[in-house]
SELOMAR-771934 format. One record per residue (C-alpha): residue number from 1; chain; residue in three letters; x, y, z. Coordinates in steps of 0.5 Angstrom, whole numbers. Example, Ala and Ser with C-alpha at 12.3 -4.5 7.8 and 13.67 -1.06 7.14 Angstrom:
REM SELOMAR-771934
[seti 1,"A","ALA",[25,-9,16]],
[seti 2,"A","SER",[27,-2,14]],
//
This chain:
REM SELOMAR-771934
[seti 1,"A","UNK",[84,29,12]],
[seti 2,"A","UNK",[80,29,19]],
[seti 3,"A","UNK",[73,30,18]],
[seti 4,"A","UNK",[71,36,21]],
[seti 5,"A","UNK",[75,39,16]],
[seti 6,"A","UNK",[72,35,10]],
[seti 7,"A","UNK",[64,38,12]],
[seti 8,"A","UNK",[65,45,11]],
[seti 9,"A","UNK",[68,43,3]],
[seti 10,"A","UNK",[62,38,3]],
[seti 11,"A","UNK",[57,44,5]],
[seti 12,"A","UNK",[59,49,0]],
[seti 13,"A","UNK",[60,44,-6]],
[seti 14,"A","UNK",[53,42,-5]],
[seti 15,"A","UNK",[50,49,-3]],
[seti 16,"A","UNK",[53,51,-9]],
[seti 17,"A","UNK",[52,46,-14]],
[seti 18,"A","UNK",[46,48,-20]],
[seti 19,"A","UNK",[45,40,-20]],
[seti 20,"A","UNK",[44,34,-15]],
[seti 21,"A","UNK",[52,32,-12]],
[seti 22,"A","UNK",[52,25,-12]],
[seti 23,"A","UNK",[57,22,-7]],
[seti 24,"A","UNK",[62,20,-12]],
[seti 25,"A","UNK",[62,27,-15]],
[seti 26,"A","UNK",[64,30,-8]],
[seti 27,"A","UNK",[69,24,-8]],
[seti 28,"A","UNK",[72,27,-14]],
[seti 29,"A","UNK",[72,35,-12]],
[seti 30,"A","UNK",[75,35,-7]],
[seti 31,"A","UNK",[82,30,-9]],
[seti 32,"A","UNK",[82,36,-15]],
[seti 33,"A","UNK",[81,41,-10]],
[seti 34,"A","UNK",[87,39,-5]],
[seti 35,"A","UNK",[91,36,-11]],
[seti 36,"A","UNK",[96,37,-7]],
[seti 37,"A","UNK",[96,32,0]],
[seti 38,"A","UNK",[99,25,-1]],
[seti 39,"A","UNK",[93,23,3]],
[seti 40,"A","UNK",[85,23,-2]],
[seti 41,"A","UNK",[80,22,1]],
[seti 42,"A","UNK",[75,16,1]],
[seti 43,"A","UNK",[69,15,-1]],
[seti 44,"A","UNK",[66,11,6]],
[seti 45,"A","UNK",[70,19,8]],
[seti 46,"A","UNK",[65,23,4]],
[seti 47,"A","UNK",[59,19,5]],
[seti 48,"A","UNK",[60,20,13]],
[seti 49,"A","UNK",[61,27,12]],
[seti 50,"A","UNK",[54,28,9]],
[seti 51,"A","UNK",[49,23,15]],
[seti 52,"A","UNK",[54,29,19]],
[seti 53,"A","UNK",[51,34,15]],
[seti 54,"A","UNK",[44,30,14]],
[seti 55,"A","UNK",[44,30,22]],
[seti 56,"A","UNK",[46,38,23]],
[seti 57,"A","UNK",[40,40,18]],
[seti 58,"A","UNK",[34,37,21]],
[seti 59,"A","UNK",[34,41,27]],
[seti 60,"A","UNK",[28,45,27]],
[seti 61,"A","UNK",[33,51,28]],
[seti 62,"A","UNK",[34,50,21]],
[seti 63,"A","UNK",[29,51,15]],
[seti 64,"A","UNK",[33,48,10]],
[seti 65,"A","UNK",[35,40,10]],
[seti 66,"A","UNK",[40,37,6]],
[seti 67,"A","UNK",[37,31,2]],
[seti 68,"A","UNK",[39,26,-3]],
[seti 69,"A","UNK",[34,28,-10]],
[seti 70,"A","UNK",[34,28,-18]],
[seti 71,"A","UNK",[40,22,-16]],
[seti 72,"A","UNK",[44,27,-12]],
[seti 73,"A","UNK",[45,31,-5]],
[seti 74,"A","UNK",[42,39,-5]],
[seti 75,"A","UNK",[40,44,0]],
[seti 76,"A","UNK",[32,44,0]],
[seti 77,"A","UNK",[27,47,4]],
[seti 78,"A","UNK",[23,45,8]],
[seti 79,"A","UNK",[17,43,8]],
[seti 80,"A","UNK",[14,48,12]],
[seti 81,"A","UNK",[16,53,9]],
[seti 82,"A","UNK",[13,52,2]],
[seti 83,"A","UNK",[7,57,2]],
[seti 84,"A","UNK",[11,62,4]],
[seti 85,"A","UNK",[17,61,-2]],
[seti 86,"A","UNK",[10,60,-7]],
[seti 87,"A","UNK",[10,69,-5]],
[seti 88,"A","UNK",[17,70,-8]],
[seti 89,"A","UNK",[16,65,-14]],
[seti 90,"A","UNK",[8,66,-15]],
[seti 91,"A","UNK",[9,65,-23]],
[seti 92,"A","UNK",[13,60,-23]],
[seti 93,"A","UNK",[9,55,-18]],
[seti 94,"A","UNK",[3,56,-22]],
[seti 95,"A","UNK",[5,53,-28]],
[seti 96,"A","UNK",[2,47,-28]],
[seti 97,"A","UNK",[3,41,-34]],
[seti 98,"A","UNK",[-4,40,-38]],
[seti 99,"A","UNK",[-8,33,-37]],
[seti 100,"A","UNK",[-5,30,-44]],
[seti 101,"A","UNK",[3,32,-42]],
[seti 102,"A","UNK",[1,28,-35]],
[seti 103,"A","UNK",[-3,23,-39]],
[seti 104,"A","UNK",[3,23,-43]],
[seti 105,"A","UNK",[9,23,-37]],
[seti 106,"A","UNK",[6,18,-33]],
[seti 107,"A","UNK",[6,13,-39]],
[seti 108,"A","UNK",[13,15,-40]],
[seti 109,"A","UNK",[15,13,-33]],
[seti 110,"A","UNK",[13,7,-33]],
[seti 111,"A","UNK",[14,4,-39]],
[seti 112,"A","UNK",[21,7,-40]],
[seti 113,"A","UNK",[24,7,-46]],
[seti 114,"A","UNK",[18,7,-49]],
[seti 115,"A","UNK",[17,9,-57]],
[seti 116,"A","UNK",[12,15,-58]],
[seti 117,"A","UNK",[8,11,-64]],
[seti 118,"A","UNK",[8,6,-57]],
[seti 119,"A","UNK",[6,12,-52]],
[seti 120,"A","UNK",[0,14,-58]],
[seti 121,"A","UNK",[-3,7,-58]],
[seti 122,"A","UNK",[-4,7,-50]],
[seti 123,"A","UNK",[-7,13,-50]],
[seti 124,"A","UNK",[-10,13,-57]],
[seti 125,"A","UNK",[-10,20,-60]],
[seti 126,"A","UNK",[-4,23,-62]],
[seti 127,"A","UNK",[2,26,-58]],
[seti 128,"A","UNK",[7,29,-61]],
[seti 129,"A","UNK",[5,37,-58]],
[seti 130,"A","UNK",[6,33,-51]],
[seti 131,"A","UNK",[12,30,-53]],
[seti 132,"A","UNK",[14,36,-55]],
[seti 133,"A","UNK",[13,40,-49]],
[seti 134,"A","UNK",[15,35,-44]],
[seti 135,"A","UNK",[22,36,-48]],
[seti 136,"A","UNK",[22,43,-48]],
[seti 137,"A","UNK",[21,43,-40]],
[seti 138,"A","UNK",[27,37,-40]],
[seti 139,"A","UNK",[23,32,-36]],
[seti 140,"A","UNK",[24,27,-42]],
[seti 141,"A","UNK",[30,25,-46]],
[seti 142,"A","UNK",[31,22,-52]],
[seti 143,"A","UNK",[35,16,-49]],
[seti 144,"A","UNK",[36,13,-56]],
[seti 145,"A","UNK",[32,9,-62]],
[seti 146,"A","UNK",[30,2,-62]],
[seti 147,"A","UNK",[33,-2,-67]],
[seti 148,"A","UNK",[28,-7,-67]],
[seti 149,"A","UNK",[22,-3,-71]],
[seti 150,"A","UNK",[22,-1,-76]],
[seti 151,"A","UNK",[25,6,-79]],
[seti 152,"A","UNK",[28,5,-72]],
[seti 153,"A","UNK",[24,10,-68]],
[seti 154,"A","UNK",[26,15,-62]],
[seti 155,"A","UNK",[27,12,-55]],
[seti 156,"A","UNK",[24,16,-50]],
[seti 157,"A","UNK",[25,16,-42]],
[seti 158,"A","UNK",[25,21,-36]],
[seti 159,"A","UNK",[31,26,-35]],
[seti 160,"A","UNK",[34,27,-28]],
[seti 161,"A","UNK",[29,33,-28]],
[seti 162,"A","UNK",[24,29,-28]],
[seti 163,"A","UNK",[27,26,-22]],
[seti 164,"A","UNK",[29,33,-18]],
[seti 165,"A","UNK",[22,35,-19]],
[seti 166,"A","UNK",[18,30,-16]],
[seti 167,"A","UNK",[24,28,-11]],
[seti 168,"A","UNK",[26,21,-13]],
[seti 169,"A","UNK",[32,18,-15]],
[seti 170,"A","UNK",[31,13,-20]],
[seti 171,"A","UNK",[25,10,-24]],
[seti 172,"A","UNK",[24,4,-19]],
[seti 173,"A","UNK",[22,10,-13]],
[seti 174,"A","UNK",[15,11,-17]],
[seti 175,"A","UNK",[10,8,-13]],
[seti 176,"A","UNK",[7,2,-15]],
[seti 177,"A","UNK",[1,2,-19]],
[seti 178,"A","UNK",[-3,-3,-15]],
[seti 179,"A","UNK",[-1,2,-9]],
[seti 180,"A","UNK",[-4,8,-13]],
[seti 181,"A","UNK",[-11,5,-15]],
[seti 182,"A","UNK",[-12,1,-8]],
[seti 183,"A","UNK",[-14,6,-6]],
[seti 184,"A","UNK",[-19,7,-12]],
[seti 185,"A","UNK",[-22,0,-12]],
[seti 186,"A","UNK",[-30,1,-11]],
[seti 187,"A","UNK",[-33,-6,-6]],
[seti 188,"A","UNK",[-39,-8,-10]],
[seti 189,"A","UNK",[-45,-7,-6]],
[seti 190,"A","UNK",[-50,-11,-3]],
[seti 191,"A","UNK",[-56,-11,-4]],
[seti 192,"A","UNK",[-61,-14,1]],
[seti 193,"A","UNK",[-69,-15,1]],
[seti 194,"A","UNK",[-72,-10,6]],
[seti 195,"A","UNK",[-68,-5,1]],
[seti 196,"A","UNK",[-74,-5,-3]],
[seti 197,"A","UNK",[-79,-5,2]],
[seti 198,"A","UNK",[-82,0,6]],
[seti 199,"A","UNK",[-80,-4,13]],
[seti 200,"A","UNK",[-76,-9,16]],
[seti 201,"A","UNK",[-78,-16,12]],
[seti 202,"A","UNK",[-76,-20,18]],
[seti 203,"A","UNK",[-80,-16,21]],
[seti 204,"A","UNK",[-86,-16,17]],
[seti 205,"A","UNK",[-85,-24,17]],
[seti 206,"A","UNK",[-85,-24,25]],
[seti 207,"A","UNK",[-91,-19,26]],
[seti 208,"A","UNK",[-95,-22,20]],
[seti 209,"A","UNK",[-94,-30,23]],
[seti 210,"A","UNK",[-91,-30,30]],
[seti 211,"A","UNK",[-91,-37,31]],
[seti 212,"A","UNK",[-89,-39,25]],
[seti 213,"A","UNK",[-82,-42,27]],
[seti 214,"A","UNK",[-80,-44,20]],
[seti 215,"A","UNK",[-79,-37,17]],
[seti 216,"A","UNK",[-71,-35,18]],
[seti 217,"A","UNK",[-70,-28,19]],
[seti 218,"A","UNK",[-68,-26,13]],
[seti 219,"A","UNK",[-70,-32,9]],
[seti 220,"A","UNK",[-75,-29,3]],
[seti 221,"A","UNK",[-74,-35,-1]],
[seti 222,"A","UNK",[-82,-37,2]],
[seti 223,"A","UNK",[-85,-30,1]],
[seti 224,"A","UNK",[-90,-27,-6]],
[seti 225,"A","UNK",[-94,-21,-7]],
[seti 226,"A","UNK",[-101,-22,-8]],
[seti 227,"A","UNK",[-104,-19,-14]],
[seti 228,"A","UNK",[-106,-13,-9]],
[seti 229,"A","UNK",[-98,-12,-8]],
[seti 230,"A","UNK",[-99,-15,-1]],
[seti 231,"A","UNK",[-93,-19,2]],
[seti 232,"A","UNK",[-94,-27,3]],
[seti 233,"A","UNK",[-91,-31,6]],
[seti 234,"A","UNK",[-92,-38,3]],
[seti 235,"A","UNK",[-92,-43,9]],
[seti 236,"A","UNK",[-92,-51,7]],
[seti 237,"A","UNK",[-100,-52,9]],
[seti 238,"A","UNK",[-102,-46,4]],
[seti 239,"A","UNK",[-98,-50,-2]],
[seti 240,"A","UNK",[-101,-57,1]],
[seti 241,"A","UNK",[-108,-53,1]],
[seti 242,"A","UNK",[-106,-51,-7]],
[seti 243,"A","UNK",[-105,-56,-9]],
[seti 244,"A","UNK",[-111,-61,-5]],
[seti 245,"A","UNK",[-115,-55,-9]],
[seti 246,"A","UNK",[-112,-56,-15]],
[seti 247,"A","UNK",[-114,-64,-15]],
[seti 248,"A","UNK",[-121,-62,-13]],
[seti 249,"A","UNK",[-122,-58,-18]],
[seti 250,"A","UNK",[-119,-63,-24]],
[seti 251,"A","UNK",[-124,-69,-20]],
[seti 252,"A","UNK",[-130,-64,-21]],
[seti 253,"A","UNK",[-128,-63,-28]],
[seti 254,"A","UNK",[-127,-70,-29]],
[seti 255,"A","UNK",[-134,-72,-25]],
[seti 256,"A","UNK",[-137,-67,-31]],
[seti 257,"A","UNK",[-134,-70,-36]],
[seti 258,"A","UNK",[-136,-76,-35]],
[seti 259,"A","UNK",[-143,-74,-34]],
[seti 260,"A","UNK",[-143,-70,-40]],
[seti 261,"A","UNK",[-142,-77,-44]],
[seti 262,"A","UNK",[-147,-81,-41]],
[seti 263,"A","UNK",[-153,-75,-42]],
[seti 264,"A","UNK",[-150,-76,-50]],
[seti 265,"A","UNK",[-150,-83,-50]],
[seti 266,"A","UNK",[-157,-83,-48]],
[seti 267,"A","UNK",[-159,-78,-52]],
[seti 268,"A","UNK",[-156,-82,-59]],
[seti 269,"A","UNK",[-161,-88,-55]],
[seti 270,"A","UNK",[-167,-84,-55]],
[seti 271,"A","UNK",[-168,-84,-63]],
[seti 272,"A","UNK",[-167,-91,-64]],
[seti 273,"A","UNK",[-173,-93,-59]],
//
């Protein structure tokens, strides 16, 4: 069959379908259909008849697109057109899982097959109504059990509705965590002297002591506060000046020392004579 006869077959089986279409599912279809003809179409055929088709519908003239989601090929809408589809399906777009069932979903994907004693360690409280909801809403399955634990507890995955719903084909369509939290990392923050003055300290330094060429701008590793709470800036002559006082100050104390134990000398004379 040429395949302009094969696109409108391929249109239909896709605009009908309740479930995505995969290519192979086309493929055999369409052989059933035509059981008859000797000659069945391929699946390179089906697969050029559907980027055909891709092509047609992502012309603005159309508002509805054919796309590969949920592990198949459907019709959907456009983009564009969501917010006039939410007026028709209002109470069906509203509802919305809760906080715990996408704690719950979101540990699922990523750590599929995945145990719920496995799932209740991660979030740390019990989840078997959560569980149970997203089984209700068919976005998890029951893949199997892990015959290594034991008792051999239930194995749960994601459905294909899970991936029809968010647009994906596949678990390895997930967004890698490292992308979704690049977004979220907070730089730490610098903090800096002048933060914590009222003025700029390189400019306090240079107004203070303008000809002082040893300071750097933003050098603070000579700077004190008096006892007033002023800001000083120790200079090397200052700490020469402290330390001669210092030794002048222990001199003198050593003068009266000295003068001290002369005067008790010469009292003690004084009652021997």
């Amino acid at each position: 069959m040429e395949l302009s006869e094969i696109i409108p077959h391929i249109e239909v089986l896709i605009f009908a379908s309740e479930k995505p279409l995969t290519s192979l599912d086309i493929v055999e279809l369409i052989n059933n259909s035509f059981g008859f003809l000797e000659e069945r179409i391929s699946l390179d055929q089906v697969e050029t008849a559907v980027e055909g088709i891709r092509e047609k519908y992502a012309a603005e003239f159309y508002p509805f697109e054919v796309r590969e989601s949920g592990g198949g090929w459907q019709f959907l809408t456009k983009k564009d057109y969501h917010k006039t589809i939410a007026q028709l399906n209002g109470d069906k777009f509203l509802k919305r899982l809760s906080n715990a069932a996408l704690e719950t979903l979101a540990i699922i994907a990523y750590k599929q097959p995945i145990t719920k004693g496995e799932i209740e360690a991660i979030r740390g409280v019990n989840s078997d109504y959560s569980i149970q909801k997203l089984l209700e809403k068919e976005l998890i399955l029951i893949s199997g059990r892990n015959e290594q634990l034991p008792g051999k507890p239930l194995v749960y995955a994601t459905s294909k509705t899970f991936m029809d719903y968010f647009g994906i084909n596949s678990a390895a369509d997930l967004p890698k965590i490292k992308e979704v939290l690049a977004d979220q990392i907070v730089e730490g923050t610098i903090v800096r002297p002048e933060d914590f003055t009222d003025a700029n300290v390189s400019a306090a330094i240079s107004e203070e002591y303008p000809t002082d060429e040893a300071i750097i701008d933003g050098d603070v590793s000579s700077l004190t506060v008096n006892e007033d709470g002023t800001l000083m800036v120790a200079s090397e002559e200052t700490d020469l000046n402290v330390e001669g006082t210092e030794s002048d100050d222990l001199n003198e104390a050593a003068g009266d020392s000295e003068e001290g134990d002369a005067d008790e000398n010469s009292t003690d004379e004084n009652p021997a004579e």
